[in-house]
C-alpha positions in Angstrom: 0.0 0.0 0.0 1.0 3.8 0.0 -1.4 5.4 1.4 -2.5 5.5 4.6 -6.1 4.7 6.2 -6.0 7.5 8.7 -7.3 10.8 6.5 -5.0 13.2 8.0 -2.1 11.0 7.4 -3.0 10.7 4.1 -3.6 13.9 2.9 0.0 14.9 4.7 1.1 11.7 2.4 -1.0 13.0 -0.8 0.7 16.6 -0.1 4.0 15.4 -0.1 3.7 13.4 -2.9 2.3 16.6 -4.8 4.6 18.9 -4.2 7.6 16.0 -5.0 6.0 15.9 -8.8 5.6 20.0 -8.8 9.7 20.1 -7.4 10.1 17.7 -10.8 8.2 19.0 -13.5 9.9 22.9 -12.6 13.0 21.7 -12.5 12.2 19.8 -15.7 10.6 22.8 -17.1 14.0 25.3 -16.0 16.2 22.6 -17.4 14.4 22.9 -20.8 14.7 26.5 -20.7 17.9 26.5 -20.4 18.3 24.2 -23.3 16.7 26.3 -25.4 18.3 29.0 -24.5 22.0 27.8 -24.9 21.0 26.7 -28.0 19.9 30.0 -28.9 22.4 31.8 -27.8 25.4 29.2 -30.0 23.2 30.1 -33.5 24.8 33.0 -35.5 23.3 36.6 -34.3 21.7 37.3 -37.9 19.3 33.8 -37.3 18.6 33.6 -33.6 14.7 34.5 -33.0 13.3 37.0 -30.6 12.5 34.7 -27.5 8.5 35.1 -26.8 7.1 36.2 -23.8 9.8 38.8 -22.6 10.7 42.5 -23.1 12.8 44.1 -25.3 15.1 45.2 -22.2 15.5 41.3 -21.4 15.8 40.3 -25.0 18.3 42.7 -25.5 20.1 41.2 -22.5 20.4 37.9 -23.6 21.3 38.8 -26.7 24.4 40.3 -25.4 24.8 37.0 -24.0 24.5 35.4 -26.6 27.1 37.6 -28.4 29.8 36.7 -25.9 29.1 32.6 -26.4 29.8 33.8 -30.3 33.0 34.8 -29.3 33.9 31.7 -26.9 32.4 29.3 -29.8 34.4 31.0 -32.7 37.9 30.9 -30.3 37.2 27.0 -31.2 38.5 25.2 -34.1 35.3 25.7 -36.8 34.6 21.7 -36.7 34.4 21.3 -33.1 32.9 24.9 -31.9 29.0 24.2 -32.6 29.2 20.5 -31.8 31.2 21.2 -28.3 28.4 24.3 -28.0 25.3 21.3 -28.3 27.3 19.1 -25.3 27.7 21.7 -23.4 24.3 23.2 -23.5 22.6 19.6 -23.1 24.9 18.6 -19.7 24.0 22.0 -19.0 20.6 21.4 -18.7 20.9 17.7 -17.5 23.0 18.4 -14.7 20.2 21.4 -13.9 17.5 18.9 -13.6 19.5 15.6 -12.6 20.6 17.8 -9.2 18.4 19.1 -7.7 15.4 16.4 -8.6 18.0 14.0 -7.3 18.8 15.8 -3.7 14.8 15.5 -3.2 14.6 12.2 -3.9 17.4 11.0 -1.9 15.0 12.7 1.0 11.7 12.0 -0.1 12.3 8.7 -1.8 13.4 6.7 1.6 11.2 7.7 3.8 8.2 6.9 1.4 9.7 3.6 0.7 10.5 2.4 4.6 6.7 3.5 5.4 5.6 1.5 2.6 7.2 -1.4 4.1 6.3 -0.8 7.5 2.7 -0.5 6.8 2.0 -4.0 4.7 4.5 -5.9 7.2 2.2 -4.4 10.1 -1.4 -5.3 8.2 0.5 -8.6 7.4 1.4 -8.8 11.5 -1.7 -8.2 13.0 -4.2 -10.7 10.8 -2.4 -13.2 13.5 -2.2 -13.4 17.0 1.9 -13.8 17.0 1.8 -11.2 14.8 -0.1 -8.5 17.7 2.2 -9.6 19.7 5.4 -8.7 17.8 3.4 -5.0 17.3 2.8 -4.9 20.7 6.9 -5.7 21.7 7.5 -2.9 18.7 5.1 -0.2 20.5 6.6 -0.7 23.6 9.8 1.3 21.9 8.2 4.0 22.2 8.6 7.3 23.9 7.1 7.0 27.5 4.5 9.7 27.4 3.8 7.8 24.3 3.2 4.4 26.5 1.9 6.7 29.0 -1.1 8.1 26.9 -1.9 4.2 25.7 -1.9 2.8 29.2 -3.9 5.9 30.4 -6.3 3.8 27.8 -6.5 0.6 29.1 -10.3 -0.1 31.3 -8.3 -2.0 34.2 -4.2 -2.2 35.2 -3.4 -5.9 34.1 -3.2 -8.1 37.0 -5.4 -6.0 39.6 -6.8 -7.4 42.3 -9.8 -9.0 43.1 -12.8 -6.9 44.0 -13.4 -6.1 47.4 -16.9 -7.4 49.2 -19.0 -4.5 49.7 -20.1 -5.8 52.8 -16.8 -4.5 54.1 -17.2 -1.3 54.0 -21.0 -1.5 56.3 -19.3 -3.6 58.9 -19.1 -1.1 62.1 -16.3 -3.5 64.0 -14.3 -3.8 60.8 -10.6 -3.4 61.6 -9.3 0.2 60.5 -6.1 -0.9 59.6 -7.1 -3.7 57.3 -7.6 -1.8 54.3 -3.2 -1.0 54.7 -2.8 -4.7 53.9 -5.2 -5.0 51.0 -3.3 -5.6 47.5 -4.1 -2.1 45.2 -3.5 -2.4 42.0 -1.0 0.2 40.6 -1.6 3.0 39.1 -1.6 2.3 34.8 1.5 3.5 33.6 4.5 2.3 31.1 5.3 -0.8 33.5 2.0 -2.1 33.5 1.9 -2.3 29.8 5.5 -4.3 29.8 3.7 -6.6 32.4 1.1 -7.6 30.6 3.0 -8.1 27.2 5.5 -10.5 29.4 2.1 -12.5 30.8 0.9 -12.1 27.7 -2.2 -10.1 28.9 -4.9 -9.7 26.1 -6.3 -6.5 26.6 -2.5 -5.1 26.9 -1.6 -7.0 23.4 -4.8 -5.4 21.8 -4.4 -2.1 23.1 -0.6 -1.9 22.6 -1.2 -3.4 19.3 -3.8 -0.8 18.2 -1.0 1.6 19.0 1.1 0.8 17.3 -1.1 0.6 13.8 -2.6 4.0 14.7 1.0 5.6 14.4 1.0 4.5 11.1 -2.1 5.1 10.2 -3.9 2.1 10.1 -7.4 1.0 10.8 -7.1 -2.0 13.7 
């Protein structure tokens, strides 16, 4: 896949991918430009054509370009002059697109790619139940206000204990200090989610699990 389920992930994904073909087709369009413009300015004065869409004051300045390639062409010997003039002007423009197209890609390209892969191994993971597990091992790497904010989502802490009977708390000759040797489950936090992927706890696999496929982008 290459897009993303989650719409604002994917319309990041769909922007990125937009402006990576605009960054190619100017550069394409500049590098043909320039072509045309080199070869323009090897012709001989007396046949070069007014270039369209500018003024005379820019005309007139890349004219006087042009002159000045005249003088470098003619300094060649006459066989080699236009023909060296053509190489030059198409390198010219190859290396003008081939650059900078090729310092976005080495950027864009990768990180595209390694999400690409990330995202069918994770849909391929979590159609099993070995394969939640390994999601949940690879969203415990995470940051720990990360882990935080999923075991803030958890209904119980893993491993709590059992509830107390009510009757308890009605019973006037009940012991005060009982209630200091009761076992209280722990607060949720990042440990509680490691516990229950070591015991293997099911609602810490799922959640830890859906986690992980949310911060790709995912549907669970």
């Amino acid at each position: 896949m290459w897009y993303a389920h989650n719409p604002g992930r994917r319309a990041l994904q769909l922007l990125g991918d937009g402006a990576a073909l605009l960054w190619i087709a100017l550069w394409a369009a500049v590098a043909l430009a320039a072509h045309r413009l080199a070869q323009t300015a090897s012709q001989p004065a007396q046949h070069r054509p007014r270039i369209p869409l500018l003024g005379s004051s820019v005309d007139g300045a890349l004219r006087g370009v042009a002159h000045a390639g005249d003088r470098i062409v003619s300094a060649a010997p006459a066989p080699q002059g236009p023909a060296a003039a053509q190489a030059l002007a198409v390198l010219g423009a190859v290396a003008l697109f081939v650059i900078p197209v090729g310092l976005m890609l080495t950027v864009w390209l990768p990180r595209r790619i390694r999400w690409t892969r990330q995202a069918a191994a994770a849909q391929e993971l979590a159609s099993t139940e070995d394969g939640r597990e390994l999601l949940a091992l690879r969203a415990l790497l995470r940051p720990l206000d990360e882990l935080a904010a999923t075991a803030e989502l958890l209904p119980a802490a893993p491993g709590g204990a059992p509830d107390q009977d009510p009757d308890l708390d009605m019973d006037p000759d009940m012991d005060l200090d009982l209630d200091l040797d009761l076992d209280v489950p722990p607060d949720p936090g990042p440990g509680c989610l490691a516990k229950g992927w070591r015991e293997a706890d099911p609602v810490v696999l799922d959640a830890l699990a859906h986690a992980e496929l949310q911060r790709l982008g995912l549907r669970t």
